[in-house]
Every structure is written in C-alpha cells, then in structure tokens.
C-alpha positions in Angstrom: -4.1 22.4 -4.7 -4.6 19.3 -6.9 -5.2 19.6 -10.3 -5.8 17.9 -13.8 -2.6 17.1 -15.5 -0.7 19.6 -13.5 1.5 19.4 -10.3 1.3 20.8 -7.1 2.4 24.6 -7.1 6.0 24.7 -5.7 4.9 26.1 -2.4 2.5 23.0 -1.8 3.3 19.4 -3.2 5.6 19.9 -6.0 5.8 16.8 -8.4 2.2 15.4 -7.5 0.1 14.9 -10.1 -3.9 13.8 -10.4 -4.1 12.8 -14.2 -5.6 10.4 -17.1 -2.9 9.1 -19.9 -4.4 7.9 -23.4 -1.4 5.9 -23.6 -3.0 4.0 -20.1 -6.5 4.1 -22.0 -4.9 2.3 -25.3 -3.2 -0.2 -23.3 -6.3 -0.8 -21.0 -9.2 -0.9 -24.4 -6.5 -3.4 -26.0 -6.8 -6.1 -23.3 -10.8 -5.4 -22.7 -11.3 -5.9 -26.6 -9.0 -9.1 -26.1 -11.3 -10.6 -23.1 -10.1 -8.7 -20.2 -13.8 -9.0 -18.4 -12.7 -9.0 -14.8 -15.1 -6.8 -12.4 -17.1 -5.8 -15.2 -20.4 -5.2 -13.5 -18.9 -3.0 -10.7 -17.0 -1.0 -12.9 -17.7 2.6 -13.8 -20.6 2.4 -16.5 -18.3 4.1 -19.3 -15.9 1.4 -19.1 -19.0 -0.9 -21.0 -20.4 2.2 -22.9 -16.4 2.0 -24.6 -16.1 -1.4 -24.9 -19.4 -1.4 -27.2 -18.2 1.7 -29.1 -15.1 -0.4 -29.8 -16.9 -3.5 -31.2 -18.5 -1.4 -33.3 -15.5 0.1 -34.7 -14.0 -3.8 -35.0 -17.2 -5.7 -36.3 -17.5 -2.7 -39.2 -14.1 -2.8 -39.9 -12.3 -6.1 -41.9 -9.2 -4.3 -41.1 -9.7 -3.1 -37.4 -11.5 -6.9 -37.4 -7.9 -8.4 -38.4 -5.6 -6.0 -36.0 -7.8 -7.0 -32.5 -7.4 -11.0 -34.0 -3.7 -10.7 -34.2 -3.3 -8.7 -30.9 -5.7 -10.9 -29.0 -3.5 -13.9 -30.3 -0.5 -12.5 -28.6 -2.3 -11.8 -25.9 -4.4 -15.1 -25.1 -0.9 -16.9 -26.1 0.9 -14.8 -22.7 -1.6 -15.0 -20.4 -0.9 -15.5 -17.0 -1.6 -17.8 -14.4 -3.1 -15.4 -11.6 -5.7 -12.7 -14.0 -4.4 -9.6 -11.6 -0.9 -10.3 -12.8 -2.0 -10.7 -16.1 -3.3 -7.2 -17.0 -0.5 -5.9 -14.1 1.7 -6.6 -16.9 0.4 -4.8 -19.1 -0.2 -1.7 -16.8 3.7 -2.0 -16.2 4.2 -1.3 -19.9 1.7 1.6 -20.3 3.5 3.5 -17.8 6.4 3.3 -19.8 4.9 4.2 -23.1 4.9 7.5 -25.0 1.6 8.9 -26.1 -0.2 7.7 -29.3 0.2 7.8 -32.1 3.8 6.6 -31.4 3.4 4.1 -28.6 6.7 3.2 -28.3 8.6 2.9 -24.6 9.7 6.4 -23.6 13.0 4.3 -21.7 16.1 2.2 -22.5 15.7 -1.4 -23.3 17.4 -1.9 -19.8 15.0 0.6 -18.2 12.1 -1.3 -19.5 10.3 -3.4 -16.0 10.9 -7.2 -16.1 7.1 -7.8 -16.5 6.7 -5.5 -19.1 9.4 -6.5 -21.3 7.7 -9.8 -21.2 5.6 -8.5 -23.1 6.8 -5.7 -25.4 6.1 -8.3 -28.5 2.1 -6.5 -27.9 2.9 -3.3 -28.7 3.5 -3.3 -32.8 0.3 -5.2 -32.7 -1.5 -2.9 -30.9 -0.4 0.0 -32.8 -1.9 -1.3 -35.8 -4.9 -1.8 -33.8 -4.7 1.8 -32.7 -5.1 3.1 -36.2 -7.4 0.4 -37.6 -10.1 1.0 -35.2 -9.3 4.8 -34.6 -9.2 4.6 -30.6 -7.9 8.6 -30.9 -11.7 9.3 -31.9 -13.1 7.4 -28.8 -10.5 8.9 -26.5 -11.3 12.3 -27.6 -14.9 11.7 -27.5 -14.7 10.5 -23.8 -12.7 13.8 -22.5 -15.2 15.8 -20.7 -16.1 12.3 -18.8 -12.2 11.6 -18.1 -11.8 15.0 -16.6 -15.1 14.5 -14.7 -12.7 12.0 -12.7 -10.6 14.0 -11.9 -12.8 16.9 -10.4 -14.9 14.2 -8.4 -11.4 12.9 -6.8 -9.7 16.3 -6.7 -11.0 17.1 -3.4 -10.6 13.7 -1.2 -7.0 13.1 -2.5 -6.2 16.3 -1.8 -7.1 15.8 1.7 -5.5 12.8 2.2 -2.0 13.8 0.9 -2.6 16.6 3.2 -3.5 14.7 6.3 -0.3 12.6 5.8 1.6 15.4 5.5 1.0 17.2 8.9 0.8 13.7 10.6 4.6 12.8 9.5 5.2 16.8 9.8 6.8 16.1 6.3 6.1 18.3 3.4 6.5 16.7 -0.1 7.5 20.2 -1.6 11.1 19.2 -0.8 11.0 16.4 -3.0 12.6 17.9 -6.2 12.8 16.2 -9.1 10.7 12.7 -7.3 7.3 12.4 -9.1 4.3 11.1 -7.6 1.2 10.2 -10.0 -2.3 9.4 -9.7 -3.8 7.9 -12.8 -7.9 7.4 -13.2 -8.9 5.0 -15.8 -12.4 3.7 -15.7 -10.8 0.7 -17.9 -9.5 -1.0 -15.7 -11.0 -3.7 -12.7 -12.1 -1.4 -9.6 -10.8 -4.1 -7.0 -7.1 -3.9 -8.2 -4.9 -0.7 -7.7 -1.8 -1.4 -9.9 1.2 0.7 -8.3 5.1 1.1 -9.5 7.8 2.7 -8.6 10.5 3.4 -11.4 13.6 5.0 -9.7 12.5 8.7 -9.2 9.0 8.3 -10.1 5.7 6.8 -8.4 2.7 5.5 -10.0 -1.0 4.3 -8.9 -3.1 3.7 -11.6 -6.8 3.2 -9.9 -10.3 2.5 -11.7 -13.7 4.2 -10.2 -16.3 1.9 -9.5 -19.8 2.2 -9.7 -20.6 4.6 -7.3 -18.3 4.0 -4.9 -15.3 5.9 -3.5 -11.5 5.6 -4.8 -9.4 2.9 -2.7 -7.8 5.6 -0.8 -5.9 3.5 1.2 -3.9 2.0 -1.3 -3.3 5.5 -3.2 -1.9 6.7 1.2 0.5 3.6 1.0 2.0 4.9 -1.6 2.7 7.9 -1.2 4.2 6.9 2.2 6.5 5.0 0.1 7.3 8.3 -2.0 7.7 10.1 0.8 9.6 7.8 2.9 11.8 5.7 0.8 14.5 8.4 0.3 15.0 8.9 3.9 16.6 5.4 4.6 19.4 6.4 1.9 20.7 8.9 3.9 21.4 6.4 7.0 22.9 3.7 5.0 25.1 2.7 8.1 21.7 2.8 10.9 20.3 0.7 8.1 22.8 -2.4 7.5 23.2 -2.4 11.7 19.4 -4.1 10.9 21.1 -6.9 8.6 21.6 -9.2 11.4 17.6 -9.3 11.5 16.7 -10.4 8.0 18.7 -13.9 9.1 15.4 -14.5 11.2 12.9 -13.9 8.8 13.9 -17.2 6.0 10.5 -18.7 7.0 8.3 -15.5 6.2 5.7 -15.4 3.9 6.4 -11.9 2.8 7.9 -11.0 -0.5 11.7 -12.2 -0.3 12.4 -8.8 -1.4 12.4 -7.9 2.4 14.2 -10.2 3.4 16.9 -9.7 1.8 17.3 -5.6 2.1 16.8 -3.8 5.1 16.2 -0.5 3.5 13.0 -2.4 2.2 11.9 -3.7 5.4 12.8 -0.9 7.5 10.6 1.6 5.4 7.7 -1.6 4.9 7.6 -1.7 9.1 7.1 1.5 9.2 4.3 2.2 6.8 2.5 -0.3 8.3 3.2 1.1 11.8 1.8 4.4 10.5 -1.2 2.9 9.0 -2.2 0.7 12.1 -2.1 4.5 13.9 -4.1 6.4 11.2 -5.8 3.8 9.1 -9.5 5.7 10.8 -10.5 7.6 12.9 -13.0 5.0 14.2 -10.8 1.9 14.9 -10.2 1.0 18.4 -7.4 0.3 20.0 -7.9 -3.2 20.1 -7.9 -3.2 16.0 -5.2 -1.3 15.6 -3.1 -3.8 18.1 -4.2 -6.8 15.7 -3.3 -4.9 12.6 0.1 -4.2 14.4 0.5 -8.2 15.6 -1.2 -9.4 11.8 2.0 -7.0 10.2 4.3 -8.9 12.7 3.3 -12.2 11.4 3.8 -12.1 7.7 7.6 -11.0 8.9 7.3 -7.2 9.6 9.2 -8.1 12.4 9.7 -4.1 12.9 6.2 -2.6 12.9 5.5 -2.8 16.5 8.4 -1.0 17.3 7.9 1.9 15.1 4.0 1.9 16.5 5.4 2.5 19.8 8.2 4.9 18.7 5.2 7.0 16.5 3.3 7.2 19.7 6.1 9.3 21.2 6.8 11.4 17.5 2.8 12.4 17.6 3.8 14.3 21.2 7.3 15.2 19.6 6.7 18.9 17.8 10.3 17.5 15.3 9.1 16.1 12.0 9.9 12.8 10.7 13.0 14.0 9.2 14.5 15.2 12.4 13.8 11.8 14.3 14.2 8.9 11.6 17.7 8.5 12.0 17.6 8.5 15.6 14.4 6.4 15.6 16.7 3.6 13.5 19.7 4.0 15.9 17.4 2.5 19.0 16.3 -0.2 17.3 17.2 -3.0 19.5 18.1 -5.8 16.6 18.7 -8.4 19.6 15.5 -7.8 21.4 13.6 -8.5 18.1 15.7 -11.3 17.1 14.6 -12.9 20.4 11.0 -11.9 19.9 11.1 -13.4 15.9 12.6 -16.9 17.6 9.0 -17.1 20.1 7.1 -16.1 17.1 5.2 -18.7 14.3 4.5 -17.2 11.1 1.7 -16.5 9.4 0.5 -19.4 6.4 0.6 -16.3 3.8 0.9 -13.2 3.7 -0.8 -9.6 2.2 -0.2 -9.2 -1.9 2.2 -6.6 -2.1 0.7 -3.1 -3.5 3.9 -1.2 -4.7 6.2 -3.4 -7.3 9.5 -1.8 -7.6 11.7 -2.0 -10.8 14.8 -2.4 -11.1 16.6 -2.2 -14.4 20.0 -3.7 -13.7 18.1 -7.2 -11.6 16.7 -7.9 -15.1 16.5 -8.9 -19.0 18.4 -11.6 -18.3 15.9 -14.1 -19.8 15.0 -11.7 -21.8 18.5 -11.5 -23.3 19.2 -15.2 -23.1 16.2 -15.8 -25.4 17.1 -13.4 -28.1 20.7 -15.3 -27.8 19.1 -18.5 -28.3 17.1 -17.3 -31.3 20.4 -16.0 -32.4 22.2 -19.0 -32.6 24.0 -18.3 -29.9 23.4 -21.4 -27.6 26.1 -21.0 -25.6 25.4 -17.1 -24.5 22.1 -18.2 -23.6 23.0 -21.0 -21.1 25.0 -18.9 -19.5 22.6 -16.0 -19.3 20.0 -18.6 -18.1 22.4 -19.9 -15.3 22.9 -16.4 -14.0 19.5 -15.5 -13.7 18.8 -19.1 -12.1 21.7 -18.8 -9.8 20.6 -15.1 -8.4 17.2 -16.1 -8.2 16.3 -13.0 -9.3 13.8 -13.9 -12.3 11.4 -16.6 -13.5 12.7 -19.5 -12.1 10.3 -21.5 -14.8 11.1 -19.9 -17.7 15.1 -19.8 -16.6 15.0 -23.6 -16.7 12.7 -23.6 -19.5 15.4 -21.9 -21.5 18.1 -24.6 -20.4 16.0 -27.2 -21.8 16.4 -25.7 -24.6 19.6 -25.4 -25.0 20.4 -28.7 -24.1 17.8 -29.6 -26.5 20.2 -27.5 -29.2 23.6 -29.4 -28.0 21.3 -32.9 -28.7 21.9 -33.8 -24.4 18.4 -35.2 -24.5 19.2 -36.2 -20.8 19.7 -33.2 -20.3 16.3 -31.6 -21.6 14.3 -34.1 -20.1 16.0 -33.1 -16.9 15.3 -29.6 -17.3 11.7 -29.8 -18.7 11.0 -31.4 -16.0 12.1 -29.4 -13.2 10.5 -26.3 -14.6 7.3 -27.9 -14.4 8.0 -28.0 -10.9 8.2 -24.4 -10.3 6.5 -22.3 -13.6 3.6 -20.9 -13.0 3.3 -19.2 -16.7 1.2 -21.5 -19.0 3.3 -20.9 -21.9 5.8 -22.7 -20.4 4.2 -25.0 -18.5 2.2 -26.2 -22.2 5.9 -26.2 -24.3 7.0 -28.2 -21.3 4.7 -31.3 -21.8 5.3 -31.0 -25.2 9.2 -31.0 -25.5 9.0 -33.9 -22.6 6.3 -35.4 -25.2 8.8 -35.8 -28.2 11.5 -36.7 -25.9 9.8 -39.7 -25.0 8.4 -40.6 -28.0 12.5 -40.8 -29.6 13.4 -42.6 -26.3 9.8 -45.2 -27.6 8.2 -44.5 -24.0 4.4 -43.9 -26.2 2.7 -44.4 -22.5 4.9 -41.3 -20.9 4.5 -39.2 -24.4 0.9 -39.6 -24.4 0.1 -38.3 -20.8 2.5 -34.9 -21.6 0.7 -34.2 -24.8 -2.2 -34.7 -22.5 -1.3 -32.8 -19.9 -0.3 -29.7 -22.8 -3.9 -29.6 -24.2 -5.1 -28.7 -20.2 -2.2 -26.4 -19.4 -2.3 -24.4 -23.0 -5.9 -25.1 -23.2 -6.2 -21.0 -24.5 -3.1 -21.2 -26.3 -3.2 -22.6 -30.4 -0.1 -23.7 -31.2 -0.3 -25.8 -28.0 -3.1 -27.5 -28.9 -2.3 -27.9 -32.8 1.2 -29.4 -31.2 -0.4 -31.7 -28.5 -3.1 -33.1 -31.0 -0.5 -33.9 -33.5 1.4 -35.4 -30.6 -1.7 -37.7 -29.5 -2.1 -38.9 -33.4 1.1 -40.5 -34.1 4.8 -40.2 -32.3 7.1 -37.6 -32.6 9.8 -37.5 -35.6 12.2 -35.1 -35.8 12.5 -33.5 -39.2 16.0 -35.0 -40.5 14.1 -38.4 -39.6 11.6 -38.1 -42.2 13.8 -37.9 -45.3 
C-alpha cells in the first residue's frame, strides 16, 4: 500500500515512495516569483493562490523585495533557450538539495547533475530569499492541501505500479537499497513531468492540473526504467553482442545516448515494446502496430522485436527475470542490421522523459571555468578541449571557454575563430550574447566598425533579457571598443 512520505512495506514495493519535498516547493516558488508563468491557467488553482501570498510577502517587505530582485537577476541572466529546459534545470537541483532551512546539495560537487551545477550560483540567493519572505510559513500553511495530493493520487498509482508488476511478473520488493519516488508539486507546469535517475535512485516530479488526472504514463515509464535497468547489468556479455547494431543507427534522431550504449537501447526497445502492448486497454491492434513502427523510426531499431517476443512471455507462466537473458541471446543483430539499411528515419524524434546523471561525464566546463577565473589559463584549455573532444557536454559553451582563453594568451585569431564557431552550435543565450560581443571588440581593434556594429546588434536580440548584455552592446553601438591599457 502507497502512502505519504513512506515506502512500500517490505512485503509489497519496498523503496517506492508517494511524497511532497519543501525543498521541491522552494525551488519551484523561487522561479514562479522570478517569471516562471508557463501553464498557468491549467495548473492546480493553489499554485496562483501561492504565488499571490508570495507577492504579498515581497511587495511588504524592502528586504524580501531586494532578495527576489537579486535571485530573479541570476535567474533571467541563465535562462535557457527551450522554457521546459529552463525550469528542468532547476528541478535537477531541487532533487539534490537538503531540506530548508539549509538548502544546500545533500551530494559531492562531482555527484552534483551537469544541468544543475549550471546553476548552483541560485541557491545562496535563494536562501536569502527563503528567509526574507518566510516561504517556511506558506509551506506549513499549505500542508493539509499538499497531503490532499497525495490521498487523491494514492489509489491510481497504486494500481498502476501494481498492474506493471504482475504484467512483467516482476515484483519491486527485491529491489533493495533502489529508490523509486513520486513527487506532487502543484508549482510546477502540468504538461511537463520532469524525471531523473541518479545512480540508485529514481525521481518523477509531476504537477496536478486543474481537474484533470496525473500523466500516468509518464510516471509507468519510469518505473519500467527502475525496474528494468538493473537487469541488463547482469548480462553484460548478451548486451555488447548488440554493439554491432548501434553502427546503423548514426542517422537517428534519438538521443545519442543510445546510440552509443546498448544497455541504454536494449532496455529503451523494450519499454517501448511494453508500452505499445499495454499502453490501454482500448487501443487496437492497428495502433499498437504504428506505435511499434513510430518507436522503430526515431532508431528503436529493437522494439518490434521485443513486441513480438512479449507476446510469447504474456503465454510464458516465467517472469521477466527468468527470460531477459534468454530473450537478449536471440536477438538476431544481422537480421535487424538488414532491416535498419531498408529503413528511412524519422525527421525527429520523442523528447526524452527520463535524464540520467552521470557524475564522472561531467563538471568539465564547470571546472575549466573556475580554472579560468583562477588564473589558470592553461588548465582551462585543456579542460575545455576534453569536454569538446568527448562530446560529452555543451559544445557552445566548451568553445565559448576557448575563446577565452585565447582571448587571455592575446591570439585574437584565435578568439575570433572560436567565438565564431560557438555561435554555430550554442543554444544558451548567455553565450550566444557574450559571443557577439567579444566578436564586437575584436573587430572594433582589428578597425572593421561595419562587422562590430552588426555583433553588438545581434547581442542586444540574443541577450535581449539579460543586463549586462545590453549595458555592453549599447556601449558597443556608441563608440568602438578600447581595451583598458589603451586608455591611459
């Protein structure tokens, strides 16, 4: 039985968990105060009724005033290009925070996820904020209506854990010391499920909307991935005899995540291959064949195979455990290779739900930056390099960095040349705007005013939300550049 804040008895569904976090709440309140509007309308009504209770607290309050203008600086200054990866970000870093009053992450530095460390400069501002405005009070206030959540959802998500359960004949009670959590924050946009996995752990944080059921399906995918994701580790060798596949799959629109692990794409086929089965009741078998063939054409290359071989499991009284390995083994990697070469991929494909961290693939920027601020050019380029190289992190902001530091070692050639190939490929404003502007100076020392002009231009529109863009760009557009030493 599901309950609030509690797991699963042991004989059940040990380490699930239906549950609110203030820490999620804080986190959530801090980017609606900043402008964080999407979905407004069809959210829950107490996601307004807080949002006015906070004004309150900030237009009565010179010192609450002055914490939500310096956190809402930080935050309009890191905004993101796409608005669901923008507050995704910051849902990221919730999940890793300990509960107020401290608010500080609960994990190493290294154990911190990349888009969250991003933006780990928030969080001394929105402590401040925290206090000023006394968000404990409203939190407190709001209990009775959090745990309201939780007994309206209490029932259907019990039902659906259960449901997967007996179709994969899998119970979740031997999943010691794995953690699967369910977070309800009215907060939040209703049309965007946020969900991580952090090594042992699984998260869905999901926002009620008005009068409308939870997103089920998203919370189901998950938990497949928490229940099926430690079963490819104990085949490692079926798994890599799928390598030879991932060759085929270069043109995919899926994350490259999958195409580059077949653990990933193994257990990605056959989610999908057990959702096209069960997705409802009422689909025929004509929708369930194009959700199988759409699967196939972002670059599940697998799914129809593990639709066919679940057809047999349903007959088979074994549980999943008993026949994924031999399941793996008779995947025929040539037969699929020959069916990818007759296949033409989809334009695009599905966003995916469930972002996976991992520590030791990141903080390379993150470290590189600090270097740079350091003094420490040289530690920085190569940092930069590496993370540019593996392709591993923000291709943007690695080349962004090398500007930089070419900009340090005076190889103005060199910037220029940087600068301008991550505008190619950033996506974040921040350093699309500092961009321009570095390639505006540049030109103005090398006395091209025509080029300097249309990137100080070009800042203003890129950075249009962000102030020391624009202070930068305007004084750009008044007169040319001069460097400091220049000047005396």
């Amino acid at each position: 039985m599901l309950t609030f804040g509690a797991e699963f008895s042991p004989a059940q569904n040990t380490g699930v968990t239906l549950d609110n976090s203030e820490a999620l709440f804080t986190v959530l309140t801090a980017v609606n105060v900043c402008g964080y509007d999407v979905e407004l309308e069809d959210s829950d009504p107490l996601r307004a009724r807080i949002r006015n209770e906070v004004a309150a607290r900030v237009a009565g309050s010179e010192l609450a005033n002055d914490a939500s203008q310096a956190m809402c600086q930080f935050y309009d200054q890191h905004k993101a290009a796409d608005p669901l990866h923008n507050v995704a970000q910051y849902v990221s870093l919730a999940l890793v925070l300990n509960p107020p009053p401290a608010l500080t992450p609960k994990v190493k530095d290294t154990d911190v996820p990349p888009d969250a460390a991003a933006i780990e400069g928030f969080l001394p501002l929105m402590q401040k904020f925290y206090e000023a405005a006394g968000l404990h009070s409203i939190w407190t206030s709001h209990a009775l209506a959090y745990a309201g959540y939780i007994n309206r959802y209490h029932e259907p998500l019990s039902s659906m854990l259960f449901q997967t359960e007996a179709y994969l004949k899998l119970p979740s009670a031997g999943y010691l010391g794995r953690n699967f959590t369910v977070y309800i924050d009215p907060m939040g946009a209703p049309g965007q499920t946020n969900a991580r996995n952090y090594g042992s752990d699984y998260y869905v944080v999901i926002s009620p909307a008005k009068g409308s059921p939870l997103k089920m399906e998203q919370i189901r995918h998950t938990y497949l991935h928490y229940l099926l994701d430690p079963l490819a580790s104990k085949y490692p060798a079926l798994v890599k005899n799928v390598d030879p596949l991932l060759g085929s799959l270069k043109a995919a629109p899926m994350d490259e995540s999958f195409k580059n692990d077949s653990s990933l794409l193994i257990t990605e086929c056959l989610i999908r291959a057990i959702e096209a089965r069960t997705g409802t009741v009422k689909a025929t078998d004509a929708e369930r064949e194009q959700a199988v063939q759409a699967s196939m054409d972002q670059g599940f290359v697998l799914t129809r195979y593990f639709y066919d071989a679940l057809a047999r499991f349903e007959k088979d009284p074994a549980g999943l455990k008993t026949v994924y390995g031999p399941m793996i083994a008779d995947i025929d990697v040539g037969k699929v290779q020959k069916q990818v070469s007759q296949m033409q991929f989809a334009p695009k494909a599905d966003a995916e739900l469930l972002h996976i961290s991992r520590p030791s693939e990141r903080k390379l920027l993150i470290v590189a930056q600090e270097k740079l601020s350091a003094g420490d050019a040289d530690s920085a380029q190569k940092l930069a390099q590496q993370a540019l190289d593996e392709k591993k992190e923000d291709a943007g902001r690695a080349l962004f960095i090398l500007a930089q530091v070419a900009t340090t070692h005076r190889d103005i050639d060199g910037a220029r040349n940087y600068f301008q190939k991550a505008l190619e490929v950033a996506q974040e404003p921040t350093v699309v705007a500092w961009s321009h502007i570095y390639l505006g100076r540049i030109f103005d020392l090398q006395e091209d005013r025509a080029a300097a002009l249309d990137h100080y231009r070009a800042a203003i529109t890129a950075g249009a939300d962000l102030p020391a863009v624009k202070a930068a760009a305007e004084h750009g557009l008044q007169k040319p550049y001069e460097p400091q030493s220049r000047s005396h």
